[in-house]
C-alpha positions in Angstrom: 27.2 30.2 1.2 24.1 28.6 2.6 22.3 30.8 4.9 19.1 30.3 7.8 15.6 30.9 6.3 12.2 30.7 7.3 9.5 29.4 5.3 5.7 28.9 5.4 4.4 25.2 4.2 0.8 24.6 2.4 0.6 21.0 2.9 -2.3 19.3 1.5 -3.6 17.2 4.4 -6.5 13.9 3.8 -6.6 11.6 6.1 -8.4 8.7 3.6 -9.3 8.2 -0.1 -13.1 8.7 0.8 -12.5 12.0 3.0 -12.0 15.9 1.9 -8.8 17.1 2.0 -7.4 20.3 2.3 -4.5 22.9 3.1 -3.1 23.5 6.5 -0.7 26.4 7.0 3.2 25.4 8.6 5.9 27.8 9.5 9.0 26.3 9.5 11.7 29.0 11.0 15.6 28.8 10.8 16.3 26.2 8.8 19.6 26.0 6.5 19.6 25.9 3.2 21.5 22.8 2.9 18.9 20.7 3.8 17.3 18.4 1.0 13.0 19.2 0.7 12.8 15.6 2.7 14.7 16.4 5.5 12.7 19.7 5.7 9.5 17.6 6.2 11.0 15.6 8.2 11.7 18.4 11.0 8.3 19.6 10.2 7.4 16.4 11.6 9.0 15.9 14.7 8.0 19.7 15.4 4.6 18.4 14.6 5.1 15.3 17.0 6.1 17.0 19.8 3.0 19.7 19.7 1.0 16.5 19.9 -0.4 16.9 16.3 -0.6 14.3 13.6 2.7 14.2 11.4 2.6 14.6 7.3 2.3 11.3 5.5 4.5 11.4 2.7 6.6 8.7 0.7 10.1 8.1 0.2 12.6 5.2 -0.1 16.3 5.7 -1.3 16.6 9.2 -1.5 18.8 9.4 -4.0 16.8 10.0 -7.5 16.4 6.3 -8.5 13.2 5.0 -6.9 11.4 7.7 -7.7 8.3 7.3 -4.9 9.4 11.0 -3.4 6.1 11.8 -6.0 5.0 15.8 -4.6 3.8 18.4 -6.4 5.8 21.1 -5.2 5.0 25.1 -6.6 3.1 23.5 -8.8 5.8 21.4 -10.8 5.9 17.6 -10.0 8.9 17.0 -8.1 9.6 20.6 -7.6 11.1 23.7 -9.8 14.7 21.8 -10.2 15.0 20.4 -13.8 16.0 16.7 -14.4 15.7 15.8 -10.3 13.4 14.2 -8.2 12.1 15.8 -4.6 14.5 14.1 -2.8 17.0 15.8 -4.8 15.7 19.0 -3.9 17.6 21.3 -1.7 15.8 24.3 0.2 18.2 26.5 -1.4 15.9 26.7 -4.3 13.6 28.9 -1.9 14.0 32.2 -0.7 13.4 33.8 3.0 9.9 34.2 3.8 8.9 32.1 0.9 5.6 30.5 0.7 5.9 26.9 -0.2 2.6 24.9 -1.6 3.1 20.8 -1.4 0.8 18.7 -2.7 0.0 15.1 -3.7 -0.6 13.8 -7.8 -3.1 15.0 -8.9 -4.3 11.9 -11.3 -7.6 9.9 -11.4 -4.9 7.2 -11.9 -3.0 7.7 -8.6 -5.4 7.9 -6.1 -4.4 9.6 -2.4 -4.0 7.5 0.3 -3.3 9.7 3.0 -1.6 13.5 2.8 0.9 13.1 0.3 1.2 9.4 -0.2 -0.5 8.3 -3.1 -1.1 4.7 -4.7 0.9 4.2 -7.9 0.4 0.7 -8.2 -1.2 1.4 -11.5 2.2 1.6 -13.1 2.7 -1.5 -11.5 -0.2 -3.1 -13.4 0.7 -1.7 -16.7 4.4 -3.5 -16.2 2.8 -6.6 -15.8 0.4 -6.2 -18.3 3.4 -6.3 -20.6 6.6 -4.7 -19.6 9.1 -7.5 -20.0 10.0 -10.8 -22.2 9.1 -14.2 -21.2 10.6 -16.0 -23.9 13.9 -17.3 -22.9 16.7 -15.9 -24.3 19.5 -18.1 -23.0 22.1 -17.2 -20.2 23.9 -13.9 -20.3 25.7 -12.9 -23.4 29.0 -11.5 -23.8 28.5 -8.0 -24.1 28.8 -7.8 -27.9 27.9 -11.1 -29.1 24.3 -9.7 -30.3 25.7 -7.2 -33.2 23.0 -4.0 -32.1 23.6 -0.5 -33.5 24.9 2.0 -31.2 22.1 4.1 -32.1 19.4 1.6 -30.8 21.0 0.7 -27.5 21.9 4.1 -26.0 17.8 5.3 -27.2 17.1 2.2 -25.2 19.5 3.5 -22.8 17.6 6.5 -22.4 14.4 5.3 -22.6 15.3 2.6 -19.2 16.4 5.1 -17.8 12.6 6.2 -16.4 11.9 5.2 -13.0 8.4 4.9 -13.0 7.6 8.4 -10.5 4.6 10.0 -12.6 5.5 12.8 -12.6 4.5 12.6 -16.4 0.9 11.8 -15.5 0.7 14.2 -12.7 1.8 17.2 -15.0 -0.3 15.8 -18.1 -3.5 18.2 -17.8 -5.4 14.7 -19.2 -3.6 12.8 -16.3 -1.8 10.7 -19.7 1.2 8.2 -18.8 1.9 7.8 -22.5 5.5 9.0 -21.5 6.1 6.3 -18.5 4.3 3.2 -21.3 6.1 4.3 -24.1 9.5 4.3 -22.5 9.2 0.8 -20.9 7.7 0.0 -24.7 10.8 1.7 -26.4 13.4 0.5 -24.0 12.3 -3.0 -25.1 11.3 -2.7 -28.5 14.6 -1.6 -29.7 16.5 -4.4 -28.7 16.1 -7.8 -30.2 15.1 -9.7 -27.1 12.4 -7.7 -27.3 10.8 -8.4 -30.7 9.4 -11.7 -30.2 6.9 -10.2 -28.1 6.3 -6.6 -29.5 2.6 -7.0 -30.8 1.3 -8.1 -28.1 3.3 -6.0 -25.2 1.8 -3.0 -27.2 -1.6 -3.9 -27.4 -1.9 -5.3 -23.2 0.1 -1.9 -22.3 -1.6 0.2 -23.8 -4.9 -1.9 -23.0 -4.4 -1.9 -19.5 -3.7 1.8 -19.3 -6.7 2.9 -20.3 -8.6 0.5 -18.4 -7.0 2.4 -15.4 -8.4 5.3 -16.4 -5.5 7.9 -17.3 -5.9 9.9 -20.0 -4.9 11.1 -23.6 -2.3 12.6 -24.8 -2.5 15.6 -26.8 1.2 16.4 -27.6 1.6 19.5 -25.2 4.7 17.9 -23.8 4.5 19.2 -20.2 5.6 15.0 -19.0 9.1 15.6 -21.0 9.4 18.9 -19.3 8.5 17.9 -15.7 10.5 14.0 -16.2 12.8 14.0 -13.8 15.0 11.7 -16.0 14.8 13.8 -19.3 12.7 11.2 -20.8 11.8 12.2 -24.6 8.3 12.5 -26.4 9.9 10.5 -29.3 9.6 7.4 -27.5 5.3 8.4 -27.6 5.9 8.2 -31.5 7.6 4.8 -31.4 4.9 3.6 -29.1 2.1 4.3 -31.5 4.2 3.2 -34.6 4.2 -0.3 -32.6 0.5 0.1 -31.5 -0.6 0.6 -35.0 2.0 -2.4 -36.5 0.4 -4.6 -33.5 -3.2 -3.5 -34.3 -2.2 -3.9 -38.3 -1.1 -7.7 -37.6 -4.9 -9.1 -35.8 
C-alpha cells in the first residue's frame, strides 16, 4: 500500500540560455506515493508560489507517454529509473523516504536549455522536415491489405513509429548522438513501399541535417536503446547506414 514520504529535490535552476545555472535544494514533506513525478513538481510549485519564489520551469503536454516533451534527467537516467516509460509515467513510489532526488534538464549541445528544465527540441523538428515523410502522392487510403507487405516489414515498421521523438536517446548518448530518433523515422518509412520512392534522398538530408545541428556520433554503446522510453532497437541504426551508404552509392 502506498504510504507518505518525504523527499529532498536537486533541481537544476537557469533562468536563460546565456546565464549559469545551477542546483537549488527542495524538501518536499508528506507526499503519497501515488502521485506521478509531475504532480510532485507541481506541488513543489505552488509551495514555491506561495513563499513568493520563482516556480520550476518544466515541460509537459499529455501526460500520458505519447508526446514525449516530459524530457528530465532524473537520477541520472533520462526520463527516470522506470524502464520503457516516460517522466510523466513516473510514480514517486519508485523513491524511498528521505531519498535525495537529482532533476535535471538534457544535457545535449543539440537541445539547448531554455529555462530550468525546459529545453528546445526543435532540432528533431528540423531533422523531420529535412526528410521524415513522402511527398509523392500515393493516392487515397488503401484498404488495409491491398498493398501485399510482409508481416515482418510492417510490425519493424510498427516498432520503429512507435518513437515519439523525446531524446532521451541523445540525452543518454555520452556523444549527445540521435542516430536512434533518425534511424527510426528512417526505418519506419524505408520498410514500407510508400516509402521507397524517396529513400536516397530522405537518407542523405536526415542525416545531413543532423549533423549540421551539431549532435554527435555514435559509437555502438547502446545506452539510447536502454534509456528509450519506447524500447526502440539499435537495429534500426544498422538499416539507417545500409540506406546512407546505398543513397551515397547511387550520386
Amino acid at each position: 500500500m502506498d504510504k507518505d514520504i518525504s523527499v529532498t529535490l536537486k533541481v537544476w535552476r537557469q533562468r536563460s540560455p546565456k546565464e549559469k545555472g545551477q542546483f537549488e535544494t527542495y524538501k518536499i514533506e508528506k507526499i503519497n506515493q501515488s502521485v506521478s513525478f509531475l504532480e510532485m513538481l507541481d506541488i513543489l510549485n505552488e509551495q514555491l508560489v506561495n513563499e513568493g519564489k520563482e516556480p520550476i520551469v518544466f515541460d509537459h503536454d499529455c501526460r500520458e507517454g505519447i508526446c514525449g516533451m516530459c524530457s528530465l534527467y532524473v537520477n541520472g537516467h533520462p526520463h527516470g529509473p522506470a524502464t520503457g516509460a516516460t517522466t510523466c509515467q513516473l510514480y514517486m513510489r519508485r523513491f524511498n523516504d528521505g531519498e535525495t532526488i537529482t532533476i535535471e534538464p538534457w544535457r545535449s549541445a543539440g537541445f539547448p536549455v531554455i529555462r530550468d528544465l525546459m529545453v528546445d527540441r526543435y532540432a528533431y523538428d528540423k531533422i523531420i522536415q529535412a526528410g521524415g515523410f513522402t511527398s509523392v502522392n500515393t493516392g487515397g487510403v488503401p484498404d488495409a491489405n491491398a498493398i501485399p507487405i510482409p508481416k515482418e516489414d510492417a510490425d519493424l515498421a510498427m516498432d520503429a513509429a512507435a518513437c515519439i521523438g523525446c531524446g532521451a536517446c541523445a540525452a543518454a548518448c555520452k556523444n549527445g548522438s540521435a542516430m536512434l530518433f533518425v534511424s527510426a523515422k528512417v526505418s519506419q518509412l524505408a520498410l514500407l513501399p510508400q516509402g521507397k520512392v524517396e529513400a536516397a534522398r530522405r537518407a542523405k538530408a536526415m542525416v545531413a541535417k543532423m549533423d549540421e545541428l551539431g549532435f554527435g556520433n555514435c559509437t555502438n554503446t547502446r545506452a539510447c536503446e536502454m534509456e528509450c522510453p519506447k524500447n526502440i532497437s539499435v537495429s534500426n541504426i544498422a538499416r539507417l547506414n545500409r540506406e546512407f551508404i546505398c543513397a551515397k552509392l547511387q550520386d
